[in-house]
N, C-alpha and C positions, 0 to 999 in steps of 0.2 A: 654644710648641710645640702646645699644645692647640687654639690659633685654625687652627695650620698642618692640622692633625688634620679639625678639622670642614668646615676648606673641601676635605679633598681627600676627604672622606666625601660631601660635596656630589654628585662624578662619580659614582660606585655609586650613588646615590639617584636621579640624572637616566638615567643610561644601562642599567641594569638592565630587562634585557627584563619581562615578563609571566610567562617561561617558569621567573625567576629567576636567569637567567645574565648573565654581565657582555661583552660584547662586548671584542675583542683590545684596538680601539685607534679614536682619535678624535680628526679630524685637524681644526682649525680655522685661520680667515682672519682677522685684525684680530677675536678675541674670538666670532665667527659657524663656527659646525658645517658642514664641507662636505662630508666624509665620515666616514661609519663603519665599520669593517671587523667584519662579524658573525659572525665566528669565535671560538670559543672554546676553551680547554685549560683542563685538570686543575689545571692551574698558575695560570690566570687565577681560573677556581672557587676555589680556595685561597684565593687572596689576597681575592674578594670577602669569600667566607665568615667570611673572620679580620678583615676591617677589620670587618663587623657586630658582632662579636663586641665587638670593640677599642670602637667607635665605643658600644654598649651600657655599659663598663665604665667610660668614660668621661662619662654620661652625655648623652652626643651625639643620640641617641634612647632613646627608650621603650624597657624590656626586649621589651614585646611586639610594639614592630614588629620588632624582630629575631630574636626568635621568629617571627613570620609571615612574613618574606623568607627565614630559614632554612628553614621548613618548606616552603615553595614551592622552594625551593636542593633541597630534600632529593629531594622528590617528582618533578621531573623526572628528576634523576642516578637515582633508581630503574628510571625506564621507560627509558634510555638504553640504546641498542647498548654492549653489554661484551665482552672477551673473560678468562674467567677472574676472573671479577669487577673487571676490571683498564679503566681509560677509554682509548678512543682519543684517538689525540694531538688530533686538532680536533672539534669538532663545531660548527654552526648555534646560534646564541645566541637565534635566534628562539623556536624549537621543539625543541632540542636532537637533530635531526636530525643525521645523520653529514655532516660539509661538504666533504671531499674525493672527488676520484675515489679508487673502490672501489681501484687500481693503487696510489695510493699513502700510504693508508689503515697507521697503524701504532700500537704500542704502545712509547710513552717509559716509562720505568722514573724516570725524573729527576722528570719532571710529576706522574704519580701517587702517587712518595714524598710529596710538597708537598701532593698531596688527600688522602691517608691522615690525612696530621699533623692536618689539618681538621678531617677528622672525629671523631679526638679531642677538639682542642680543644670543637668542637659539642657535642661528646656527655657535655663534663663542666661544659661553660658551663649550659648549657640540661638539664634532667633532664627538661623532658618532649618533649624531641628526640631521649636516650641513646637509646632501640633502634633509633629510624629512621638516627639516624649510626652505630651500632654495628654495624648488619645489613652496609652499603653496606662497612665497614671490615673486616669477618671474611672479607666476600665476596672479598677481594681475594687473590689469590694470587701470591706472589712467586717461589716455590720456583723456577722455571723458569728464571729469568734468575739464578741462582749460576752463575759458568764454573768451570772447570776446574780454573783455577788461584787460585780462592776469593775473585777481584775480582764485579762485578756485570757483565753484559751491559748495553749500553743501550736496545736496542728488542726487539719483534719486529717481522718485517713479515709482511704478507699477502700480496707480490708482489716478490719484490726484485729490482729490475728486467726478469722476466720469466720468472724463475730458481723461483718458485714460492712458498711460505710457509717462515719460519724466523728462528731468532733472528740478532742482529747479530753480525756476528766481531767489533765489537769492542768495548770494554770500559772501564768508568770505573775505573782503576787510580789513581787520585790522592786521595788522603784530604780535602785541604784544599782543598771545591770542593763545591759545592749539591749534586750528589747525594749528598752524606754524608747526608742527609737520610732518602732514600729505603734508603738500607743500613741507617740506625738502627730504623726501624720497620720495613723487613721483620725486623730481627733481635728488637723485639718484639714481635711476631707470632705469632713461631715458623719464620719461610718461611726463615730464613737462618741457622746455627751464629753463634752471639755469635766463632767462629774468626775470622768474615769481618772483623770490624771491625782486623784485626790483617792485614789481603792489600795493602790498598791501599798504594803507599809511603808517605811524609811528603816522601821529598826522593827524587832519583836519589840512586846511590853517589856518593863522591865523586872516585872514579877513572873515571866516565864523563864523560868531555868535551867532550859536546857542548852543554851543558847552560851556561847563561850566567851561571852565579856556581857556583864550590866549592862544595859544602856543609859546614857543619861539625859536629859532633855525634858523639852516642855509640849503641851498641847496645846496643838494653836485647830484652830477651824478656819476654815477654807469654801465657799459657795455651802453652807449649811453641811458640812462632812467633816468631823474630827478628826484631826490628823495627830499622833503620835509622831513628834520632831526629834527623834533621838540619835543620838550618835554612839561611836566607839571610840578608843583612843589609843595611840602605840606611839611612843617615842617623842611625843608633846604635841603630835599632830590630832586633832580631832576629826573625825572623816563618820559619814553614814557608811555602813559597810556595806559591800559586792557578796557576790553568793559566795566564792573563795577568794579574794583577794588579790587576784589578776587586774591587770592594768586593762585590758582590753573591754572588761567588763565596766569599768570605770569611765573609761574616757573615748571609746569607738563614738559612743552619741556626739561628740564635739565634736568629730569632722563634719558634720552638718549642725548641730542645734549650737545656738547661742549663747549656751551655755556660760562661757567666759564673760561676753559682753552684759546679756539681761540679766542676767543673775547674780549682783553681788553680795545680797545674802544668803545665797544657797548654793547651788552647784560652782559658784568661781571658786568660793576661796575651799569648797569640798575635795575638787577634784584637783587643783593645788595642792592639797596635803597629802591626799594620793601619791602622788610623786613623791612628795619629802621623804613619805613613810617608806615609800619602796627603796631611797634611797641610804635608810637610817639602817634598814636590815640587811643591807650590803654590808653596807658598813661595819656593823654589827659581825657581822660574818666573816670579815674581813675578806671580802669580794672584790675583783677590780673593777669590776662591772658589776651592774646595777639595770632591774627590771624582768618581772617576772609576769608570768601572763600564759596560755595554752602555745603549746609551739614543738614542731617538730624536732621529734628524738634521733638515733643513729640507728634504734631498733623499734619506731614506730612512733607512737606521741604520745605528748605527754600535758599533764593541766597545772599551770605552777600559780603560787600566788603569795602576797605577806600576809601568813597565817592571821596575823590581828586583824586584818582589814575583811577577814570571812564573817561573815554571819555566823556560823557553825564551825567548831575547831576539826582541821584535820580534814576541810574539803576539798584543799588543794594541797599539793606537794610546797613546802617551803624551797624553793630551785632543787640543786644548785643549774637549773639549767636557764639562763637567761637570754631571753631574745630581742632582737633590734628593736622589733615593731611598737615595743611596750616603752621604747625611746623614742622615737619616732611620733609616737600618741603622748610620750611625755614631754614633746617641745613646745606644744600650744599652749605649755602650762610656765613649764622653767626652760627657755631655749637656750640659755648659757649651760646651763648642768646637762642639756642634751646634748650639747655640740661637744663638750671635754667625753660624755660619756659614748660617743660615735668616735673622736679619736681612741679610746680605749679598745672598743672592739675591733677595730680595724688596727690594733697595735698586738691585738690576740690571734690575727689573722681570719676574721671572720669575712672578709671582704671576698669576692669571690667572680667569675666572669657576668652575673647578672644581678650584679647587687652583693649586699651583707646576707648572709646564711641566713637558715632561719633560725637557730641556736648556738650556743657556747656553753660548754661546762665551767661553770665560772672557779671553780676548784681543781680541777684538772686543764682547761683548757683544750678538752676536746671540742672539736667544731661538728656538727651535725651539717651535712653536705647536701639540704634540701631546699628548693624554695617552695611556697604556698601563696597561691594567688591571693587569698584572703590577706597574708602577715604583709606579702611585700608592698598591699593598696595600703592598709593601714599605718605600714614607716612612710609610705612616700607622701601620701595626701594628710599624712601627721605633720610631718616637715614641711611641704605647699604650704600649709595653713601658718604655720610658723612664717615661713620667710614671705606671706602674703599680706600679713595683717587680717587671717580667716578668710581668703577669696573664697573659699569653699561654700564657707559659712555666708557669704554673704550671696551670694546666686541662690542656694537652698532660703534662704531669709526674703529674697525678692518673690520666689512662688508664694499663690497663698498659702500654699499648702503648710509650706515654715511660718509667715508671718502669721496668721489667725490665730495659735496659741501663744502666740509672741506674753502676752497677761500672764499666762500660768508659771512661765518661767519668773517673770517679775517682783510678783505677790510672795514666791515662796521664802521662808526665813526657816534656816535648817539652827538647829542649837549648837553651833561651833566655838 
């Protein structure tokens, strides 16, 4: 795991602007660079940020060169266009200039969850960084985007399509799915009632039938608010289901939240069965490789997932296209089944000058010859966490900003 670590630490070391920013994504021919997309998000900054972090704990580099690409990380995102202390969804990796037309220019709540957690981590990793990630993370204002009915909004826009400035009508109402991320640390914050973490469902009811498996479960109450505890099931695994059934959406929260540790009735042995499951419909398939999740195609991208683990049948593509990252986010869970299943892809020839690709056709064997900042943070600071005992998790867990919902995780009891 640690070899897979330092070659996919390799990409951020090569492709890391001047300005400090890691570009979207990086598309190569037979091993040669043919394009780069110099776009960047909140979400991509994240994952640079934490694989330094990762990549320093592990002794991959020097403490101080990662102190010094963080401090240049830091120092841009200061001078950057904000609104509310809060990052627009793209900017320019060059310069950190805004990269979109002004028209469609907007504010993700998902992405900037993911750069908050960061700057925790930065800020408890590194002590002579804490003000400068401190400042950038107080700055940030969540308050806005609570709805109505106590789930999270997902954007603002500055134009919606033409209609003027305003938040999104609609709303991430599903608990078990990467924005939980973003709902956790506005709620340590302060920008959100710890109420909220009790809005989103777990499951539909189970008398709504549109929905492509029963759910089954009980109702527990939680700070005066009913919660519906219900689960799905595929292959004897019991899991709360993801919007399609990706691994990313599953398990991205656990390179920061505690998931594994404070939660042994809820999210440990959930997001364990995750894994099992994704690795049952390999199997099932008779796959050599195992883990499905969003990841780049040979002819663009693509959203994969274990059909049973969706909420809704037929929201993701069942593969066959599998990617590392979704291994990588699976070691924190099973690091033995992760480490045979990183020999396998690196035995399909997925391994490549800056890291594992981002896909494999697990049926043909074709490889997809791209990397993504987003996928390659997510294997590498998957695998940190693994070979750390959660160093990740534990800097994010020392800000208040991780520790003050530290209860929410605690209390909750899923019906597994």
């Amino acid at each position: 795991m640690r070899t897979v670590v330092s070659d996919a630490y390799r990409f951020f070391e090569t492709f890391e602007t001047d300005a400090g920013l890691i570009p979207d994504n990086v598309v190569l021919d037979d091993g040669d660079v043919v394009d780069i997309d110099t776009r960047t998000s909140p979400s991509n900054v994240a994952m640079d940020m934490l694989s330094t972090v990762a990549a320093a704990e592990l002794d991959i580099i020097e403490n101080s060169t990662a102190r010094d690409r963080l401090r240049t990380t830091l120092s841009t995102l200061e001078g950057v266009e904000k609104w509310n202390g809060l990052f627009y969804r793209w900017y320019d990796a060059e310069d950190g200039s805004l990269a979109v037309h002004e028209s469609a220019r907007h504010i993700s709540t998902v992405d900037n969850g993911h750069l908050t957690a960061a700057f925790a981590v930065v800020a408890q990793a590194f002590p002579d960084l804490h003000d400068a990630a401190r400042s950038l993370l107080e700055a940030e204002d969540y308050s806005g985007f609570l709805a109505d009915d106590g789930t999270m909004l997902g954007a603002y826009y500055f134009d919606r399509d033409g209609d003027g400035p305003g938040f999104s009508e609609w709303a991430y109402d599903q608990i078990n799915s990467e924005p939980r991320v973003a709902s956790y640390v506005a709620i340590g914050k302060g920008d959100f009632p710890e109420s909220h973490w009790w809005q989103p469902r777990r499951t539909a009811l189970p008398d709504e039938s549109e929905y492509q498996q029963r759910p089954d479960g009980e109702w527990r109450s939680y700070d005066g608010v009913e919660v519906f505890e219900g689960c799905y099931e595929y292959a004897g695994n019991r899991a709360v289901p993801t919007w399609g059934g990706a691994m990313f959406e599953a398990l991205m929260p656990s390179l920061f939240i505690k998931e594994k540790e404070l939660s042994p009735g809820a999210w440990a042995p959930n997001n364990y069965n995750h894994v099992q499951a994704h690795r049952a419909f390999a199997a099932e398939n008779d796959w050599p490789v195992w883990g499905l999740s969003s990841c780049g195609l040979p002819d663009g991208y693509g959203t994969f997932g274990v059909p049973q683990l969706g909420e809704w049948d037929g929201r993701y593509e069942g593969g066959p296209w599998v990617t590392p990252h979704a291994v990588g986010l699976a070691a924190m869970y099973d690091p033995e089944a992760a480490a045979e299943a990183l020999d396998s892809l690196v035995e399909l020839g997925v391994d490549g000058p800056y890291g594992l690709y981002d896909s494999v056709n697990a049926e043909t064997g074709e490889v997809t010859e791209k990397y993504y900042s987003l996928d390659q943070g997510m294997l590498l600071s998957g695998l940190a966490n693994a070979l750390t005992d959660g160093a990740l998790r534990e800097y994010f867990h020392a800000d208040p900003v991780g520790s003050r919902p530290e209860h929410l995780l605690e209390r909750e009891q899923f019906s597994l």
